[in-house]
VEXNU-744807 format. One record per residue (C-alpha): residue in one letter; x, z, y. Coordinates in nm, 4 decimals. Each point is the difference from the previous one (the first is absolute). Layout:
<sites>
<site residuo="a" east="X" up="Z" north="Y"/>
...
</sites>
This chain:
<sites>
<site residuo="x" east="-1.9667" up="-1.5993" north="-0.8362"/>
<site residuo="x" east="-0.2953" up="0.2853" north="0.0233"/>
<site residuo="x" east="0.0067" up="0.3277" north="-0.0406"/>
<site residuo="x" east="-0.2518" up="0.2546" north="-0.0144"/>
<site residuo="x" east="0.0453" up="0.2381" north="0.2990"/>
<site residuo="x" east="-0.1218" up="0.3760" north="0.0204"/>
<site residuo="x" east="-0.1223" up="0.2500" north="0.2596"/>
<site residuo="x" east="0.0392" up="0.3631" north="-0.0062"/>
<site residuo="x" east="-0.3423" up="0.0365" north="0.0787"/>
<site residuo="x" east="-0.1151" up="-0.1644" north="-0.2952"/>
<site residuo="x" east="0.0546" up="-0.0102" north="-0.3506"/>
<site residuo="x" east="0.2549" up="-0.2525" north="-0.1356"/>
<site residuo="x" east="-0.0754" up="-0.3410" north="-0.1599"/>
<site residuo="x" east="0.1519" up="-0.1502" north="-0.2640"/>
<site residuo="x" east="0.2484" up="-0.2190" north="0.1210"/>
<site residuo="x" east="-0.1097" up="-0.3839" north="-0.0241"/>
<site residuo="x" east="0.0768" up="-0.2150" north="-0.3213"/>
<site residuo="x" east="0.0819" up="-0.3304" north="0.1638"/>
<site residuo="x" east="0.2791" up="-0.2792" north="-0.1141"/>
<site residuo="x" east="0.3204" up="0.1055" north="0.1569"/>
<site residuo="x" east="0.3460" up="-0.1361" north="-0.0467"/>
<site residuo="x" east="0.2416" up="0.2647" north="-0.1340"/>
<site residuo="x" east="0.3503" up="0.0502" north="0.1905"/>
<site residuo="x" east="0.2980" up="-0.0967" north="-0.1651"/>
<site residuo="x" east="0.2954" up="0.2977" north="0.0004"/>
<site residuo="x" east="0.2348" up="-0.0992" north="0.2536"/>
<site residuo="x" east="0.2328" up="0.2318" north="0.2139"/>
<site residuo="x" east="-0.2675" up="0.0570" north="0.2756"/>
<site residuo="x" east="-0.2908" up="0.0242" north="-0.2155"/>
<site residuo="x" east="-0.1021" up="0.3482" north="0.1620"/>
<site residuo="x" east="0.0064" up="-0.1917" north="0.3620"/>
<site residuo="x" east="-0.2295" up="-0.3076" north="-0.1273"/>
<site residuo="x" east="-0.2790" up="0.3191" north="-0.1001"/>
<site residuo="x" east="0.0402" up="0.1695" north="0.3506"/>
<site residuo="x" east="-0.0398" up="-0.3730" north="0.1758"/>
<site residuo="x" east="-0.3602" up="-0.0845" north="-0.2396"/>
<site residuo="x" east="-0.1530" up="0.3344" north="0.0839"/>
<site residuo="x" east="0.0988" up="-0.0415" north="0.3753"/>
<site residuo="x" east="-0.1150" up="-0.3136" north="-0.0153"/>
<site residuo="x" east="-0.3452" up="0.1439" north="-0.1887"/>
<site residuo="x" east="0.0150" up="0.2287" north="0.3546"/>
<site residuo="x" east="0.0176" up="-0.3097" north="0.2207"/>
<site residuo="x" east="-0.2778" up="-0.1528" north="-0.1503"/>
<site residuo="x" east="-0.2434" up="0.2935" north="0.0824"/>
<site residuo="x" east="-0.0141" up="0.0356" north="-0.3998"/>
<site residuo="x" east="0.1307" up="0.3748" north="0.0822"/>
<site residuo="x" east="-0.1278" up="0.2384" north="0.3031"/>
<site residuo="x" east="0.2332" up="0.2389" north="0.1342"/>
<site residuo="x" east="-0.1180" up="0.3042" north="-0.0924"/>
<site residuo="x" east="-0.0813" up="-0.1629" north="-0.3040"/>
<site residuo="x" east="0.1306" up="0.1039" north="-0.3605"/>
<site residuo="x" east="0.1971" up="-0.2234" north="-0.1799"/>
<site residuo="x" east="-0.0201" up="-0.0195" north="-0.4462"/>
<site residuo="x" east="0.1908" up="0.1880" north="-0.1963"/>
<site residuo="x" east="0.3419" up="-0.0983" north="-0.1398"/>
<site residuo="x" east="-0.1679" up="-0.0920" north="-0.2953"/>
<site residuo="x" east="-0.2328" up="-0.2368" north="0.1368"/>
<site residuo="x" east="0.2347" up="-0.0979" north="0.2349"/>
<site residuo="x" east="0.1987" up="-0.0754" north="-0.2784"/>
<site residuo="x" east="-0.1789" up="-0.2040" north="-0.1967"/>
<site residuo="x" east="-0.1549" up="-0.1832" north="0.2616"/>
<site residuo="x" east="0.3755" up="-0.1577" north="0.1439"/>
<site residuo="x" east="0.1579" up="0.0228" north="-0.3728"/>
<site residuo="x" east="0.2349" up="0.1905" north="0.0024"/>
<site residuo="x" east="0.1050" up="0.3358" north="-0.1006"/>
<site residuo="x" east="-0.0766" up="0.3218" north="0.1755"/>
<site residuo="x" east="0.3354" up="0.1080" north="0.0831"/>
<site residuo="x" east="0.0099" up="-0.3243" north="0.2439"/>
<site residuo="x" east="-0.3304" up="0.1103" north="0.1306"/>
<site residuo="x" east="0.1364" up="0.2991" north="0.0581"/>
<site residuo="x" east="0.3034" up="-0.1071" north="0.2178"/>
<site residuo="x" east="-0.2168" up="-0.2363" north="0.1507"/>
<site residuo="x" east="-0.2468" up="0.2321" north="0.1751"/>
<site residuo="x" east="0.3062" up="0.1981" north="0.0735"/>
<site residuo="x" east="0.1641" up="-0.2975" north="0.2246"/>
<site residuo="x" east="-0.3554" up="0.0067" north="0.1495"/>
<site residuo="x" east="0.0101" up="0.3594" north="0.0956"/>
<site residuo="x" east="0.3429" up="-0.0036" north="0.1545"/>
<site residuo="x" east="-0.1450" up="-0.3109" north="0.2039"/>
<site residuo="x" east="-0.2759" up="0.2490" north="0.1230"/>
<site residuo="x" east="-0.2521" up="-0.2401" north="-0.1795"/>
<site residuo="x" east="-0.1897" up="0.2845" north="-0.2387"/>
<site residuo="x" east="-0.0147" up="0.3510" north="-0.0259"/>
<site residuo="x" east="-0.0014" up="0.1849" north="-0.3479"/>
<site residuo="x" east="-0.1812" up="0.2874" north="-0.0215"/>
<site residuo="x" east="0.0513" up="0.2454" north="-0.2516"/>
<site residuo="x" east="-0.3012" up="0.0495" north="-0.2474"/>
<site residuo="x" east="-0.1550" up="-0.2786" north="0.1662"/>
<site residuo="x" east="0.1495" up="-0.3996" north="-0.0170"/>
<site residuo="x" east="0.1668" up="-0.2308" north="0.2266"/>
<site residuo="x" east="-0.1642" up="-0.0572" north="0.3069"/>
<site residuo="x" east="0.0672" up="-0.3099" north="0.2841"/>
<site residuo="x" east="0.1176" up="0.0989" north="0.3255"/>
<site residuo="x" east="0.0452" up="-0.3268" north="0.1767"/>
<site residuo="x" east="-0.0090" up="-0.3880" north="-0.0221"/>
<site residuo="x" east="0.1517" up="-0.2256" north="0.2478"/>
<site residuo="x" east="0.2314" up="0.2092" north="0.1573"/>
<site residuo="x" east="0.1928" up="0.1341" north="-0.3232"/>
<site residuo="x" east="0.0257" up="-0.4662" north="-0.0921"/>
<site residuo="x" east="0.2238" up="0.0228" north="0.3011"/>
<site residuo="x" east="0.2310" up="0.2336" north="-0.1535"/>
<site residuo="x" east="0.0580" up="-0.1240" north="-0.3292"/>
<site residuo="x" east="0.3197" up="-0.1364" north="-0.1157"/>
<site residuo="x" east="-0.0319" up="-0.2437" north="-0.3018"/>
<site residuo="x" east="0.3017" up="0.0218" north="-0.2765"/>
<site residuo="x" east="0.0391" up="-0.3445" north="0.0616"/>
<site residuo="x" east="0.1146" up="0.0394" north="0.3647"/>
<site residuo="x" east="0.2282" up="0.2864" north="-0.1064"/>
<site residuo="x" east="0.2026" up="-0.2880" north="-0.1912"/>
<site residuo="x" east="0.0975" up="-0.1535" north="0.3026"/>
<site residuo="x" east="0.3578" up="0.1505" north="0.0576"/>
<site residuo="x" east="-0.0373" up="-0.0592" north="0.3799"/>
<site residuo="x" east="-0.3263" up="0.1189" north="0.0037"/>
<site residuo="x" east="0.0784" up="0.2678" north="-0.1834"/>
<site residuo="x" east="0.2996" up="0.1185" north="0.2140"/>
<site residuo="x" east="-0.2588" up="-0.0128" north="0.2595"/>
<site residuo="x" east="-0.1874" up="0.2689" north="-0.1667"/>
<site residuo="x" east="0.2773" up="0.2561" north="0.0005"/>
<site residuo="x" east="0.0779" up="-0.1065" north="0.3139"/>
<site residuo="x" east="-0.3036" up="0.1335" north="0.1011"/>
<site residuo="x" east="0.0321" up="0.2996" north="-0.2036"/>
<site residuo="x" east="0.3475" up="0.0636" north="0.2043"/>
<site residuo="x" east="-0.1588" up="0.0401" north="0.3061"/>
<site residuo="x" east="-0.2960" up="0.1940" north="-0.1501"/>
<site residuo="x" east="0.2299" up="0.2439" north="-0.1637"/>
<site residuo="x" east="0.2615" up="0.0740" north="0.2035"/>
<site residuo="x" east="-0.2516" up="0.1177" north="0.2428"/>
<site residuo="x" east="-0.1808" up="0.1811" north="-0.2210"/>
<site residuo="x" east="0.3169" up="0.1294" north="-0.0749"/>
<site residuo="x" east="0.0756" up="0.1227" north="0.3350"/>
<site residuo="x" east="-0.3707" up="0.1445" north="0.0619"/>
<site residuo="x" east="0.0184" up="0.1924" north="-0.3223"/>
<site residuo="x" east="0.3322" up="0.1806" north="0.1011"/>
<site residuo="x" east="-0.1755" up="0.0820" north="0.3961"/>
<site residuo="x" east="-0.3048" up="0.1278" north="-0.1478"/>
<site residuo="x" east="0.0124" up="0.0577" north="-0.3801"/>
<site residuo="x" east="-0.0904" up="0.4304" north="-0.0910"/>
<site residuo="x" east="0.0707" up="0.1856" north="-0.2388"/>
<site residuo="x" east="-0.2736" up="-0.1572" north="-0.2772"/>
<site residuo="x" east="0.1385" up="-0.3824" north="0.0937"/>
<site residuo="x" east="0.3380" up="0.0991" north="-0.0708"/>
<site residuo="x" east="-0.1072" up="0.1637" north="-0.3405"/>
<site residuo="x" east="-0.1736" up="-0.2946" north="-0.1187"/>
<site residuo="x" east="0.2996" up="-0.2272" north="0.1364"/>
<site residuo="x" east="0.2462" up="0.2514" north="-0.1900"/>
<site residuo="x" east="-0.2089" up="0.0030" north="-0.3026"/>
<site residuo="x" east="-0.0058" up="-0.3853" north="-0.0261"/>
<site residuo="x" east="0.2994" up="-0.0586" north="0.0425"/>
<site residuo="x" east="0.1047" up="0.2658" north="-0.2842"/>
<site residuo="x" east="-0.2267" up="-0.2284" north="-0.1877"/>
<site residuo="x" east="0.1929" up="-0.3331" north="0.0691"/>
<site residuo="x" east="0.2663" up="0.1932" north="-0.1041"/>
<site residuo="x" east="-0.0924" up="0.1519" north="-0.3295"/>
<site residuo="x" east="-0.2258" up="-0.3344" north="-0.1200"/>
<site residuo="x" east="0.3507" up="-0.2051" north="0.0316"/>
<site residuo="x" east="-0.0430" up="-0.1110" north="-0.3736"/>
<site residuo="x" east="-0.3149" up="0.0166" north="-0.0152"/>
<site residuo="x" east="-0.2915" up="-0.2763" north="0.0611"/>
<site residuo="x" east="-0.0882" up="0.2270" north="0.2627"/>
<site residuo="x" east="0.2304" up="-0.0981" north="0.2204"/>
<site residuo="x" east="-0.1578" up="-0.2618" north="0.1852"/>
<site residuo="x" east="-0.2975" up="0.2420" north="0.0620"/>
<site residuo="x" east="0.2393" up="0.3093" north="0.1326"/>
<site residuo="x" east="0.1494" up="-0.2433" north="0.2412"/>
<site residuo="x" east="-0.3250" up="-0.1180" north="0.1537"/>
<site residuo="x" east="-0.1411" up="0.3221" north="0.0254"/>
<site residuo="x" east="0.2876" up="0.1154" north="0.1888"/>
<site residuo="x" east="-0.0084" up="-0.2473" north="0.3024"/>
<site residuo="x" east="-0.3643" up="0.0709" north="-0.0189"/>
<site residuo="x" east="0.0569" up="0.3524" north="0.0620"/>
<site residuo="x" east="0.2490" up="-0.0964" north="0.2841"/>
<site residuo="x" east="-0.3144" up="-0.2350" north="0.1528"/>
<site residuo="x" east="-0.2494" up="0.2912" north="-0.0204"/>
<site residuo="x" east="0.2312" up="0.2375" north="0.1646"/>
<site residuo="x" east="0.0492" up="-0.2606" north="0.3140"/>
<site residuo="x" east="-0.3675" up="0.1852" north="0.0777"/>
<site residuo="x" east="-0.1383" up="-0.3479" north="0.0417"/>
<site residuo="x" east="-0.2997" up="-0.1211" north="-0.1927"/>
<site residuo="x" east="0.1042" up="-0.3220" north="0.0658"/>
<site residuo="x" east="0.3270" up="-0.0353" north="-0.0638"/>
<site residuo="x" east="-0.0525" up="0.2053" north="-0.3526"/>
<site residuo="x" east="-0.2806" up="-0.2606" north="-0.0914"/>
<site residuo="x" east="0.1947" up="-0.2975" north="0.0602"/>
<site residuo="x" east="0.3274" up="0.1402" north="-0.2028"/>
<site residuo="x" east="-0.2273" up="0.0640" north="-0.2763"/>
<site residuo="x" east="-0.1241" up="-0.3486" north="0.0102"/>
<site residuo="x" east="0.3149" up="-0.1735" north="-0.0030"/>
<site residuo="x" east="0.1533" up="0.2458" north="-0.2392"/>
<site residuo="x" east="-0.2220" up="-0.1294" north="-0.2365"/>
<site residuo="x" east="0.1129" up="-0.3419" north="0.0181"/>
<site residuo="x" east="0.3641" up="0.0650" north="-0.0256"/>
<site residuo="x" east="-0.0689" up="0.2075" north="-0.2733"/>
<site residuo="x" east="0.1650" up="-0.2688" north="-0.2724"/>
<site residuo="x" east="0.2845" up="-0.0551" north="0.2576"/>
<site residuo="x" east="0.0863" up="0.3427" north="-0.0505"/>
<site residuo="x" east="0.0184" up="-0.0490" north="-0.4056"/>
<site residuo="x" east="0.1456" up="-0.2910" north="0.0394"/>
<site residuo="x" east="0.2974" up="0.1798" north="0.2292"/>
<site residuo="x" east="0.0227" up="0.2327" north="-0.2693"/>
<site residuo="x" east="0.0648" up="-0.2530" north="-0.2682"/>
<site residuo="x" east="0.3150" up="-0.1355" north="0.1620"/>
<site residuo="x" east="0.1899" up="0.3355" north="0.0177"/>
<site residuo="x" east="0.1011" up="0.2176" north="-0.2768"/>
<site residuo="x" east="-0.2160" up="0.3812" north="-0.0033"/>
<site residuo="x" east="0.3422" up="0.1922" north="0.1022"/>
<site residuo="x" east="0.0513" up="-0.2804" north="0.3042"/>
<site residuo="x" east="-0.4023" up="0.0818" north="0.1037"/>
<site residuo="x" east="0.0341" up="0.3767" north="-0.0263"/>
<site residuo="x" east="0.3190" up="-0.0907" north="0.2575"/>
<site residuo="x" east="-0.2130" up="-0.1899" north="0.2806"/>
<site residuo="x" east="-0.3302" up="0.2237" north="-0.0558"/>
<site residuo="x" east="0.2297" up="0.3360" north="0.0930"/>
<site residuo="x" east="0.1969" up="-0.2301" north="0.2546"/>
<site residuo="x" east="-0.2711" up="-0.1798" north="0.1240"/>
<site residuo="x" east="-0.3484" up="0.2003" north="-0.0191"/>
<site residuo="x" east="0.2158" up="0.3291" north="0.0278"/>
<site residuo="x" east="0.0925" up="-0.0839" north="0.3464"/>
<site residuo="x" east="-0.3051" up="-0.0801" north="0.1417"/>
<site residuo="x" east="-0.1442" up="0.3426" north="-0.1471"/>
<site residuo="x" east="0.2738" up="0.1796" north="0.1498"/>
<site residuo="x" east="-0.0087" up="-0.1896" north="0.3835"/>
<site residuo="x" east="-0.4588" up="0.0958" north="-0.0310"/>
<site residuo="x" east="0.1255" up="0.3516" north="-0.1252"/>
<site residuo="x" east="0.2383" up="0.0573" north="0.3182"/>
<site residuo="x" east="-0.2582" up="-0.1626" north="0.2268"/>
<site residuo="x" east="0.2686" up="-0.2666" north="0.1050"/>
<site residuo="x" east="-0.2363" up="-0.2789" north="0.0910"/>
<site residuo="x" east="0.2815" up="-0.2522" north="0.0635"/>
<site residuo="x" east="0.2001" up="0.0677" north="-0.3351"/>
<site residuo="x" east="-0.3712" up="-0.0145" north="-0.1791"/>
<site residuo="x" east="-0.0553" up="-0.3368" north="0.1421"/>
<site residuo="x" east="0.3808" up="-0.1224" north="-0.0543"/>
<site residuo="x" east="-0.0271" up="0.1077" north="-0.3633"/>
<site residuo="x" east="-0.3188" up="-0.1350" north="-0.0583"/>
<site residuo="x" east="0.1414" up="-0.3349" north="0.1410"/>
<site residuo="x" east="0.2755" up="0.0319" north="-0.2157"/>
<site residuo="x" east="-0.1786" up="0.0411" north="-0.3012"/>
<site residuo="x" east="-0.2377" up="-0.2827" north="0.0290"/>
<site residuo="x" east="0.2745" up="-0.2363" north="0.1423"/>
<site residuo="x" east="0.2376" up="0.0806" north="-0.3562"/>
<site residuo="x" east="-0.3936" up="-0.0557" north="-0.1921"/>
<site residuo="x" east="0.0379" up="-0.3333" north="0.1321"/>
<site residuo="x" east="0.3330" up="-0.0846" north="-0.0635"/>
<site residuo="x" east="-0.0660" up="0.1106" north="-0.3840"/>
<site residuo="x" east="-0.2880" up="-0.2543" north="-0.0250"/>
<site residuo="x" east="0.1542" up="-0.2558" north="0.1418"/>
<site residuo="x" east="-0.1900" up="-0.0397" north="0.3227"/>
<site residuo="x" east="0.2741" up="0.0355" north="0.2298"/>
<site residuo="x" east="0.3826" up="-0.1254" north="0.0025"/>
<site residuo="x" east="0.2689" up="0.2760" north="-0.0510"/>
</sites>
């Protein structure tokens, strides 16, 4: 599958008519899009620096609707694959290196796999955790407070899942490590239907429980600057995620 690639030095092309088989709609549609245009990367069919179609084309080239374009080039961002650029298009930052990275849906069905994965995010986290409460300032601790009010108020909302990520995201950033905050985005992404899916087994008054019990300590141990209480709660929290997905024994 070809298609037509763009510079922003030059104006666009249309994007190439050629036979293309259309994706079904499973589950992990969005993941199959981000996979063909990295692969379109690999292939030299796309320069970094090089500006990718629009949604539309995009679109109608793969076959499917715009909203999974959409999330699509958004999994590709948070894998530091392309840039958006407001006014301007979506434009390719890398190519091998970002392959590397990627974590197909169909992996993320392997239960022990998949335990792996948050396994990984433990000892991400918790550290992150602990950085954020020795270094965070005042700005890190208002974006920290103000996602986690949030988490709170988005309870019964489908906003939930988002409120949740954003908050250990905030954590990562305020660890004052490029690094670490890039990697917690990436994997945040990925756990992103584990966190739904978490949701769906409790009732909302149960979740607004373990948010304020759970999420409310770790804000409180970064507020007091208690590094080991920030890590401890942070290790609590993802240890009890696991346990309500079924990844670990009680």
């Amino acid at each position: 599958m070809t298609v037509a690639r763009t510079t922003g030095r030059a104006r666009r092309k249309p994007v190439e008519r050629v036979a293309i088989r259309t994706l079904g709609r499973p589950p992990n549609l969005p993941s199959q899009v981000a996979r063909m245009i990295s692969d379109e990367v690999l292939a030299g069919r796309f320069q970094v620096g090089d500006r990718l179609p629009t949604e539309h084309e995009l679109a109608e080239t793969f076959g499917v609707s715009r909203n999974v374009v959409r999330e699509a080039i958004a999994r590709l961002r948070f894998e530091g694959a392309v840039e958006p650029r407001q006014g301007s298009g979506v434009f390719v930052l890398g190519n091998q290196a970002n392959a590397a990275l990627r974590l197909d849906a169909e992996i993320l069905r392997d239960k022990s796999l998949f335990a792996n994965l948050f396994e990984l995010r433990s000892i991400l986290e918790v550290e992150a955790a602990g950085l954020a409460a020795a270094r965070r300032g005042r700005k890190h601790l208002t974006a920290i407070e103000a996602a986690l009010r949030r988490l709170y108020d988005s309870q019964r909302t489908s906003q939930a899942v988002d409120a949740d990520l954003e908050f250990h995201r905030a954590i990562a950033r305020a660890s004052d490590n490029v690094y670490v905050a890039m990697f917690v985005n990436f994997i945040s992404e990925h756990v992103r239907a584990s966190i739904g899916q978490a949701n769906e087994r409790v009732d909302a008054s149960t979740r607004e429980r373990i948010n304020k019990e759970e999420h409310g300590a770790i804000y409180e141990a970064i507020k007091a600057k208690d590094v080991e209480r920030a890590r401890e709660s942070m290790r609590w929290h993802i240890a009890k995620a696991m346990r309500r997905l079924g990844l670990t024994k009680d």
